[in-house]
VOGU-3710 file (C-alpha; in Angstrom, 3 decimals, decimal comma):
1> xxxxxxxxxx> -58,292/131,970/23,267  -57,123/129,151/21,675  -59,050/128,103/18,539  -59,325/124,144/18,782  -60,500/124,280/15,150  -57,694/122,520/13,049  -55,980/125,887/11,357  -54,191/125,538/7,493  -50,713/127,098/8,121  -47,529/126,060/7,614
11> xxxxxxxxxx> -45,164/125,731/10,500  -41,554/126,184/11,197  -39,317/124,582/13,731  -35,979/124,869/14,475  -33,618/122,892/16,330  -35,204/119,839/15,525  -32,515/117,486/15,945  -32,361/119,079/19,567  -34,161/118,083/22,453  -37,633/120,056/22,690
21> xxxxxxxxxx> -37,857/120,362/19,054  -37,778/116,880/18,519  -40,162/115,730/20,766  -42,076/119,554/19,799  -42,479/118,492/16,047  -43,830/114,954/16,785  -46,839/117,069/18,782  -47,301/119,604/16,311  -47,907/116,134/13,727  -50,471/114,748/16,251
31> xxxxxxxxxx> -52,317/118,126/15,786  -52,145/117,326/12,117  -50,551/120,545/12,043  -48,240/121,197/8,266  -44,666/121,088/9,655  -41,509/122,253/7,893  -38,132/121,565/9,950  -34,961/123,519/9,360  -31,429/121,321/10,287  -28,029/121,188/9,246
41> xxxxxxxxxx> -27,756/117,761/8,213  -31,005/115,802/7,220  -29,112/112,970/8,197  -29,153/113,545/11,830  -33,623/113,330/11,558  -32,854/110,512/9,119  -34,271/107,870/12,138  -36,997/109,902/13,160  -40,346/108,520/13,440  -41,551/111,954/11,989
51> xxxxxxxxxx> -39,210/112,529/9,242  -41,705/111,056/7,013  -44,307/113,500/7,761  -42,304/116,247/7,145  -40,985/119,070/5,083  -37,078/119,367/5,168  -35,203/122,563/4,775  -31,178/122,150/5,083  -29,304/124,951/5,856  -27,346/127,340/8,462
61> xxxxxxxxxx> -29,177/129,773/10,796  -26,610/131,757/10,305  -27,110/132,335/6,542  -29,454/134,910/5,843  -30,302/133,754/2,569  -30,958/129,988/3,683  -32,961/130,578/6,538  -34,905/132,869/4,310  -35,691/129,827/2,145  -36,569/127,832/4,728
71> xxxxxxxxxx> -38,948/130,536/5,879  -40,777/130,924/2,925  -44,435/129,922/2,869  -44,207/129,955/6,569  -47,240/131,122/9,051  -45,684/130,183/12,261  -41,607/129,534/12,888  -40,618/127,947/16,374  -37,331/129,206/17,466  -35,890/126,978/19,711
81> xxxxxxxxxx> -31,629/127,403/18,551  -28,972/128,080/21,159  -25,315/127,722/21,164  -24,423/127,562/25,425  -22,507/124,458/24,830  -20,138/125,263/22,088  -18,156/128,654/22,531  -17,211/130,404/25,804  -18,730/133,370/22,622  -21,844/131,822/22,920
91> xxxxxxxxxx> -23,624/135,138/23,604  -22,531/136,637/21,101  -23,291/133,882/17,948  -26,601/133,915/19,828  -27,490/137,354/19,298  -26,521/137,404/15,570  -28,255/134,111/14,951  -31,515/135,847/16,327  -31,201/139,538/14,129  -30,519/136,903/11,026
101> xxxxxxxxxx> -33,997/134,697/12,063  -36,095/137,787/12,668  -34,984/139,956/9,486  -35,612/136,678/7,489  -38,255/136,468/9,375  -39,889/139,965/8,560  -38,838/139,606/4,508  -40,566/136,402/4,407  -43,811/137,583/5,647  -44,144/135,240/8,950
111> xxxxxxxxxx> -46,592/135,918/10,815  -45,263/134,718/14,361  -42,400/133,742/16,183  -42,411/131,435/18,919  -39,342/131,705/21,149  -38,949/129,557/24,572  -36,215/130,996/27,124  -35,000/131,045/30,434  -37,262/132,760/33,212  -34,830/135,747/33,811
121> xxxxxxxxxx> -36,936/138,230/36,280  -33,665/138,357/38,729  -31,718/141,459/38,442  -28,769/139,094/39,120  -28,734/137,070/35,921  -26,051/134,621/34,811  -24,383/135,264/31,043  -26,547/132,249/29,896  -29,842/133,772/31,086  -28,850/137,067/29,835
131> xxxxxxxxxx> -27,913/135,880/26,591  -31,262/133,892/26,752  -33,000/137,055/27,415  -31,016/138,908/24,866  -31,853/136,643/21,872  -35,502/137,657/22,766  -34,747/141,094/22,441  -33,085/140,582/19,232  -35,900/138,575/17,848  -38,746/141,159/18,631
141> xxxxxxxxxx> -36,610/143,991/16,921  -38,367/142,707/14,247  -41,701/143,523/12,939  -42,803/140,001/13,177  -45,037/139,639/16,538  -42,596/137,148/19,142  -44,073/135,241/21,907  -41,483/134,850/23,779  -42,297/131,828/26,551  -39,787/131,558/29,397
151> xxxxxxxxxx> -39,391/128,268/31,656  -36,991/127,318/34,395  -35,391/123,386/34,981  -36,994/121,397/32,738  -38,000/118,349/34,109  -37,926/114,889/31,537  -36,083/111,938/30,527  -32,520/113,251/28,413  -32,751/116,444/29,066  -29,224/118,102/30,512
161> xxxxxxxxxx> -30,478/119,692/33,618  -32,476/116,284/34,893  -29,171/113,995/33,870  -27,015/116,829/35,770  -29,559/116,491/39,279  -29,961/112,651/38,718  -25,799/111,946/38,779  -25,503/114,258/40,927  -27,739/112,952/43,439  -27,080/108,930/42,434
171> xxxxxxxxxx> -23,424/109,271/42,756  -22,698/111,666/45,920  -24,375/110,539/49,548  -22,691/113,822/50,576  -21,403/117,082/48,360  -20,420/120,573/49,111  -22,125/123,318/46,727  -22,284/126,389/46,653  -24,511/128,509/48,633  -26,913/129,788/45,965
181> xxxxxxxxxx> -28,470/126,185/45,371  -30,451/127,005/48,187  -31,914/130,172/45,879  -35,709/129,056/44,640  -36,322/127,727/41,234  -39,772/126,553/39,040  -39,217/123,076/37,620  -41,661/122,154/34,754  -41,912/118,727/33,093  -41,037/118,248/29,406
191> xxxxxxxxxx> -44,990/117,325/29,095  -46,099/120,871/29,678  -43,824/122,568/28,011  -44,867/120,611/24,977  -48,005/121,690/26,070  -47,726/125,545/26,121  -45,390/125,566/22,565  -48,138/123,323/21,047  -50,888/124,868/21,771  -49,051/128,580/21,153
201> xxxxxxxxxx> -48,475/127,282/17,576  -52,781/126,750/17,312  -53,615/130,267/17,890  -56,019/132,217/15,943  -54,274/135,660/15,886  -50,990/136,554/16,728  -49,525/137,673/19,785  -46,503/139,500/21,211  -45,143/139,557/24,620  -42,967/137,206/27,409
211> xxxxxxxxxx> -45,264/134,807/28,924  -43,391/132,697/32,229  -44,177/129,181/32,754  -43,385/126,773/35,872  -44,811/123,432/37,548  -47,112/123,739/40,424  -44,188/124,232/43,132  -40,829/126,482/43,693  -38,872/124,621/45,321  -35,116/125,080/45,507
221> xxxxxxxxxx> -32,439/123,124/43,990  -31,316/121,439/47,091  -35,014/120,415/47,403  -35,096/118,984/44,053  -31,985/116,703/44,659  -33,654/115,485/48,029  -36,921/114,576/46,227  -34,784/112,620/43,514  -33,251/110,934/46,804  -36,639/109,670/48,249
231> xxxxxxxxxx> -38,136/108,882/44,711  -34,994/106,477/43,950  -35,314/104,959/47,375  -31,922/106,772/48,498  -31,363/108,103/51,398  -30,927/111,588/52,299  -28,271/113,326/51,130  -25,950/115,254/53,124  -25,120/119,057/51,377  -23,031/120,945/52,949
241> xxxxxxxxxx> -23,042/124,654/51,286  -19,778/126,667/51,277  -19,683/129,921/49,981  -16,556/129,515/47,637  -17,491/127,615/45,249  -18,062/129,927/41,912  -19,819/128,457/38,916  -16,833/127,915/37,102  -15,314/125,490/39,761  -18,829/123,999/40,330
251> xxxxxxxxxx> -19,084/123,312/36,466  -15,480/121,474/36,689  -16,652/118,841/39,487  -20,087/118,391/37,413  -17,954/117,597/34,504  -16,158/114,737/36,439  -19,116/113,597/38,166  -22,253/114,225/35,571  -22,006/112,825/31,774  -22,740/116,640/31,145
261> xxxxxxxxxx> -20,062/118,255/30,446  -17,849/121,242/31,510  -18,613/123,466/28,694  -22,575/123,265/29,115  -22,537/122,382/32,843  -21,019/125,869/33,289  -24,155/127,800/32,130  -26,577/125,711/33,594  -24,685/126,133/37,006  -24,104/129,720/36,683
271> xxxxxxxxxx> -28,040/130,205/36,180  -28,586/128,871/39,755  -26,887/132,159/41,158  -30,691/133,682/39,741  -34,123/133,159/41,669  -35,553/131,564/38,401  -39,307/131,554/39,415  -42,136/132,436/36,994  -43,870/136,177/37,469  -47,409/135,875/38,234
281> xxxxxxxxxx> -47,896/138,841/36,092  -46,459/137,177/32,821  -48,905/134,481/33,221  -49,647/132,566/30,004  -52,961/131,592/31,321  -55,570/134,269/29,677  -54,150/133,218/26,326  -53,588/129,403/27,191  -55,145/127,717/29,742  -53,146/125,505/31,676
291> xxxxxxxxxx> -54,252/121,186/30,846  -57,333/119,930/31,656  -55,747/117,718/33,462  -53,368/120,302/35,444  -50,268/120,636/35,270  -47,639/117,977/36,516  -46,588/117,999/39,719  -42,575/118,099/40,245  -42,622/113,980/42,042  -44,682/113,340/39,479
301> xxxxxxxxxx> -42,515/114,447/36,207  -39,406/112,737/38,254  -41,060/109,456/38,528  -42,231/109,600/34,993  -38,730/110,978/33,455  -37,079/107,985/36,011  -39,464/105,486/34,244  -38,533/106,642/30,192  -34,669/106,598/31,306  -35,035/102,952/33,086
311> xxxxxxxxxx> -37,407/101,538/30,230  -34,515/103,225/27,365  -37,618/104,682/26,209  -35,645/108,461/25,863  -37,302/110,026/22,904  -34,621/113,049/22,427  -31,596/114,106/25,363  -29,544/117,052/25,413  -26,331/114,990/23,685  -28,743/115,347/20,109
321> xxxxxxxxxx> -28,228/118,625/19,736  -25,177/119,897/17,507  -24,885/123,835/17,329  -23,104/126,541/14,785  -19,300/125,503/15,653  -20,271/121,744/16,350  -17,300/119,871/15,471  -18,243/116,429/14,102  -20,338/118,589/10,838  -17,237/120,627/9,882
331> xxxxxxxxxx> -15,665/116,848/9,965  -18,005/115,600/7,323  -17,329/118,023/5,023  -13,196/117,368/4,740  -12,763/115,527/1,572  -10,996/112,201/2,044  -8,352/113,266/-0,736  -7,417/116,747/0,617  -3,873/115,397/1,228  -3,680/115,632/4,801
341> xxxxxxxxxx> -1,539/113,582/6,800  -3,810/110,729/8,048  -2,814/107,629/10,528  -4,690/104,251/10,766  -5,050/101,323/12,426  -7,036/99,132/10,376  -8,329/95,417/11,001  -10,078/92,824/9,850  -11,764/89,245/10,513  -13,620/86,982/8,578
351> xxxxxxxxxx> -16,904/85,186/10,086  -19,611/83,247/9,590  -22,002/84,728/12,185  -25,045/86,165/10,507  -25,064/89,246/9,520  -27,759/90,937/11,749  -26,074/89,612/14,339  -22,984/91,105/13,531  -24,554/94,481/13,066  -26,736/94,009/15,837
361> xxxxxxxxxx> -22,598/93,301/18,090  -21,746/96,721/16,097  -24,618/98,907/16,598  -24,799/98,415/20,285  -21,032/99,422/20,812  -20,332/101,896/23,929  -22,842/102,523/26,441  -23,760/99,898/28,644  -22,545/97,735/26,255  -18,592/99,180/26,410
371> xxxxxxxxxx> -15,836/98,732/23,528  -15,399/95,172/23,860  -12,727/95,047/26,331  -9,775/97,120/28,153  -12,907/98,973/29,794  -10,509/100,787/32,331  -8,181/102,034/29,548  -11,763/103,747/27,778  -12,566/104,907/31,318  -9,100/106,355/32,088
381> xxxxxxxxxx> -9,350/108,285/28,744  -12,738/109,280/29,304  -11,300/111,014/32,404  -8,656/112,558/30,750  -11,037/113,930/28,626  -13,139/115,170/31,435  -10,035/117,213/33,314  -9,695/118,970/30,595  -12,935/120,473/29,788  -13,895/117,882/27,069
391> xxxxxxxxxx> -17,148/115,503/27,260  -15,514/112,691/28,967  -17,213/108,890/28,157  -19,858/109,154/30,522  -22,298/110,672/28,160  -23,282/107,521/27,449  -26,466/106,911/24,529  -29,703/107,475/23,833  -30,739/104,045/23,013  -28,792/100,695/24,197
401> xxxxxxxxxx> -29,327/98,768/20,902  -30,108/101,667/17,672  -28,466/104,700/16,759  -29,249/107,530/14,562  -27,396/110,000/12,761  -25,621/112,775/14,684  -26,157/110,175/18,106  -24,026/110,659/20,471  -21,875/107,650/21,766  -19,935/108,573/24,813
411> xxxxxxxxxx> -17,535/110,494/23,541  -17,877/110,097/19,733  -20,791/111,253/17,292  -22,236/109,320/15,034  -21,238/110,938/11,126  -22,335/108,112/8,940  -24,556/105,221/9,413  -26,206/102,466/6,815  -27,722/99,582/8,590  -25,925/96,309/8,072
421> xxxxxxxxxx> -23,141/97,978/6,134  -21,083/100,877/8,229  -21,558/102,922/10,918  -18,725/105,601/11,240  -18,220/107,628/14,618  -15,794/110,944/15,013  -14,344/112,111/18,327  -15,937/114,409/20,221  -12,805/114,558/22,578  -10,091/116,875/23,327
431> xxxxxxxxxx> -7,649/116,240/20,358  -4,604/117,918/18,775  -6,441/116,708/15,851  -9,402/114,882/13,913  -9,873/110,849/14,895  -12,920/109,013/13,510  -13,535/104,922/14,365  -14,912/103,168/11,068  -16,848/99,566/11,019  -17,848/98,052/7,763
441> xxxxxxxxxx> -19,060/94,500/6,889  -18,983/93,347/3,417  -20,475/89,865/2,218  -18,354/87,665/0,407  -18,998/85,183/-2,132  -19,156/81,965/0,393  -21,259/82,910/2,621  -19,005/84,504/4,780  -18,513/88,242/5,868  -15,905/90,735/6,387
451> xxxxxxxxxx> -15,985/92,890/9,156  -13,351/95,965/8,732  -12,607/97,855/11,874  -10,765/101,495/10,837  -9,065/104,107/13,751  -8,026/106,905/11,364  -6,360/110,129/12,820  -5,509/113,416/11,234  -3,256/115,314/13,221  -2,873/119,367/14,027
461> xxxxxxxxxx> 0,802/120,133/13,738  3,756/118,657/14,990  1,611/118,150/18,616  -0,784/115,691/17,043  1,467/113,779/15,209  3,787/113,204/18,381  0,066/112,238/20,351  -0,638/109,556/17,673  3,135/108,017/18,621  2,450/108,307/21,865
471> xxxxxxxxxx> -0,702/106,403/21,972  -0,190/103,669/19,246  1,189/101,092/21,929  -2,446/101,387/23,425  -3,869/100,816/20,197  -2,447/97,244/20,486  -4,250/95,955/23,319  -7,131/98,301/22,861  -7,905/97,553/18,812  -7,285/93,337/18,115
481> xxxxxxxxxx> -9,114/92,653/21,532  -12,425/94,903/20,038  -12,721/93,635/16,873  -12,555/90,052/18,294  -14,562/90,326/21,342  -17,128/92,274/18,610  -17,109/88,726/16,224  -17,529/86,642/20,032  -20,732/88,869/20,894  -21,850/88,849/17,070
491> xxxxxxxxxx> -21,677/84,532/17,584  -23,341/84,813/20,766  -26,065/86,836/18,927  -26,314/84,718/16,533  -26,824/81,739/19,292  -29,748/83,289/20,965  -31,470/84,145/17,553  -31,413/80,429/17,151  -32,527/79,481/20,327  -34,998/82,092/19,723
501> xxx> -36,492/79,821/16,620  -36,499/76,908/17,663  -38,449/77,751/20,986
//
């Protein structure tokens, strides 16, 4: 039973720059529940409506000795880590991430572990829902009790496997897939599973065991895209299965057509070759009880999800979440001095637009919004990028008009950001090397302001420094044509704010 008493403990979470934990801490804190968060980079919960609230451990899961410290004191520890969408080894940094957690675990005295996986009751499992099981394994080797609570497609605005169905079924009137996405699968929306990891954290006594969660219907995936259809006023689309696509060929077309891309559409595609549907006999219901309200049906969490991603109201998405190997954090850490051959392109203009209207022009670059001009020559990048495995530029943000640290914006991350001042992104893009795009503004003693736009690349061998040659004719229409169209939309801004007033 669950004891609705308000219980002293301190609680962990993990991952919660990622998508479930950041929407998982903000409804532990409406609990009034005492949460501790263990990240990377501070930075990237800097924006956070919670961060206030909170208790911030830095550090590596895969440090014994730091996640120990971020364990101490600790009742309850979510773990909610994964690493599907940065090495093909992902498996493998999995598993030792979990036996670190769950001896740290065990030394610190923790009294529970709350792990959410993949529903993985097919013998025929995919290497991410294997791995997924795996890491449970690896976390109840312990002696800390591990509830280990398994869901299928999660349903909500952001999250990879709804932006994956929703471009997929926007974008192609008629597709060929593979045969298995008529196999049956148990959607749940994002609201439930906050639900069930919430109320796990409120138990009185501890519990071990794997516990299988889903919506009210199995449906398959075809079904799900067809639902999507109707919902957005689409109509029907036309599938036609063949039986030769594999996953890996699947998650290659996915990359071109989806913002998600190649590396974590593979696993998520691969996982459809399973019957994901929860057991009856792992039900979580003698321990939780499902909402008083019930749980939500699959149109239902669609329409809702639909709603957040049309109102820009996306409280986390799948693009948040960095893992071990994420690129743009080993970036921050190279010193500026360390002698490295670096290339720039560096501009400047002087303005007399305001300057929250000139960060306002800044903050809103990519997106909807674009790179202030040559939009075909970001595009035909962006689809370079794509053909070879990287994220392409269709990933898009997770708000139109504010970023956060550790954001991503198409295919850049956002390192470093101080309102009004800089905002500094670093590619996410298949490079022979290390490219970062810099804006500062800097007031100046007559009233005017500076605005400094910086391309800076560091190349890998003789291959990046021939790429840089290669590309530096593009940076001259690409470059003067941003940073001028940026100071137009910054006047414009400035225009409306006025108009704004006066009315």
């Amino acid at each position: 039973m669950v004891d609705m008493k308000e219980i002293n403990r301190k609680i962990l979470v993990t991952g919660a720059s990622g998508y479930v934990g950041g929407r998982l801490v903000r409804s532990l804190l409406e609990k009034h529940l005492d949460v501790r968060v263990f990240v990377r980079d501070k930075n990237k919960i800097a924006r956070q409506p919670w961060q206030s609230h909170v208790e911030i451990a830095v550090g590596n899961a895969n440090s014994h000795d730091e996640t120990l410290a971020a364990l101490q004191g600790v009742h309850t520890a979510y773990y909610l880590l994964h690493s599907i969408n940065y090495s093909t080894r992902f498996d493998e940094i999995e598993a030792e991430m979990a036996r670190t957690f769950a001896k740290a675990a065990e030394e610190a005295g923790v009294s529970q572990i709350i792990y959410l996986g993949g529903i993985a009751n097919d013998k025929k499992r995919s290497k991410h829902l294997e791995s997924r099981a795996n890491t449970g394994r690896q976390l109840a080797a312990g002696s800390v009790p591990v509830m280990e609570i398994r869901a299928g497609i999660i349903i909500g605005s952001g999250s990879a496997s709804f932006e994956m169905l929703r471009h997929l079924t926007h974008r192609l009137p008629i597709m060929t897939t593979p045969k298995w996405v008529s196999n049956k699968t148990h959607p749940i929306a994002i609201r439930d599973i906050l639900y069930y990891l919430t109320e796990a954290g409120r138990l009185e006594k501890s519990v071990s065991g794997i516990f299988d969660v889903g919506g009210p219907e199995i449906v398959s995936y075809e079904d799900m895209m067809q639902i999507f259809a109707k919902i957005s006023g689409l109509r029907k689309r036309i599938i036609i299965k063949v039986p030769v696509l594999s996953p890996k060929l699947s998650s290659l077309w996915i990359g071109l057509v989806t913002p998600v891309p190649t590396t974590l559409a593979r696993p998520l595609v691969g996982s459809l070759i399973s019957e994901v549907v929860a057991d009856p006999k792992k039900s979580l219901d003698a321990i939780i009880p499902p909402p008083v309200e019930g749980l939500l049906p699959l149109k239902q969490a669609i329409e809702y999800a639909l709603s957040k991603t049309s109102g820009n109201d996306i409280e986390t998405r799948w693009s948040d979440a960095t893992g071990p190997t994420a690129p743009w954090q080993k970036a921050q850490s190279d010193p500026t001095w360390a002698g490295e051959t670096m290339y720039f392109d560096e501009r400047e203009v002087i303005t007399d637009a305001p300057l929250k209207s000139v960060w306002e022009a800044v903050e809103s670059i990519g997106g909807d919004t674009g790179w202030y001009g040559t939009g075909f020559l970001w595009w035909l990048r962006g689809l370079m990028d794509r053909l070879i495995g990287g994220v392409g530029i269709r990933r898009g943000r997770r708000d139109p008009k504010n970023l956060r640290i550790g954001d991503a914006v198409d295919f850049w991350r956002v390192e470093n950001l101080i309102p009004g001042e800089e905002l500094k992104l670093y590619a996410e893009m298949i490079l022979p090397g290390k490219a970062w795009l810099e804006f500062r503004i800097e007031e100046m003693s007559d009233s005017h302001l500076k605005l400094i736009q910086k391309a800076s690349f560091q190349p890998r061998g003789l291959g990046g420094q021939l790429y840089w040659f290669v590309v530096a004719p593009f940076h001259f229409l690409v470059f003067p044509r941003m940073i001028r169209n940026l100071i137009k939309a910054a006047n414009q801004n400035g225009k409306s704010g006025e108009n704004e007033e006066r009315a």
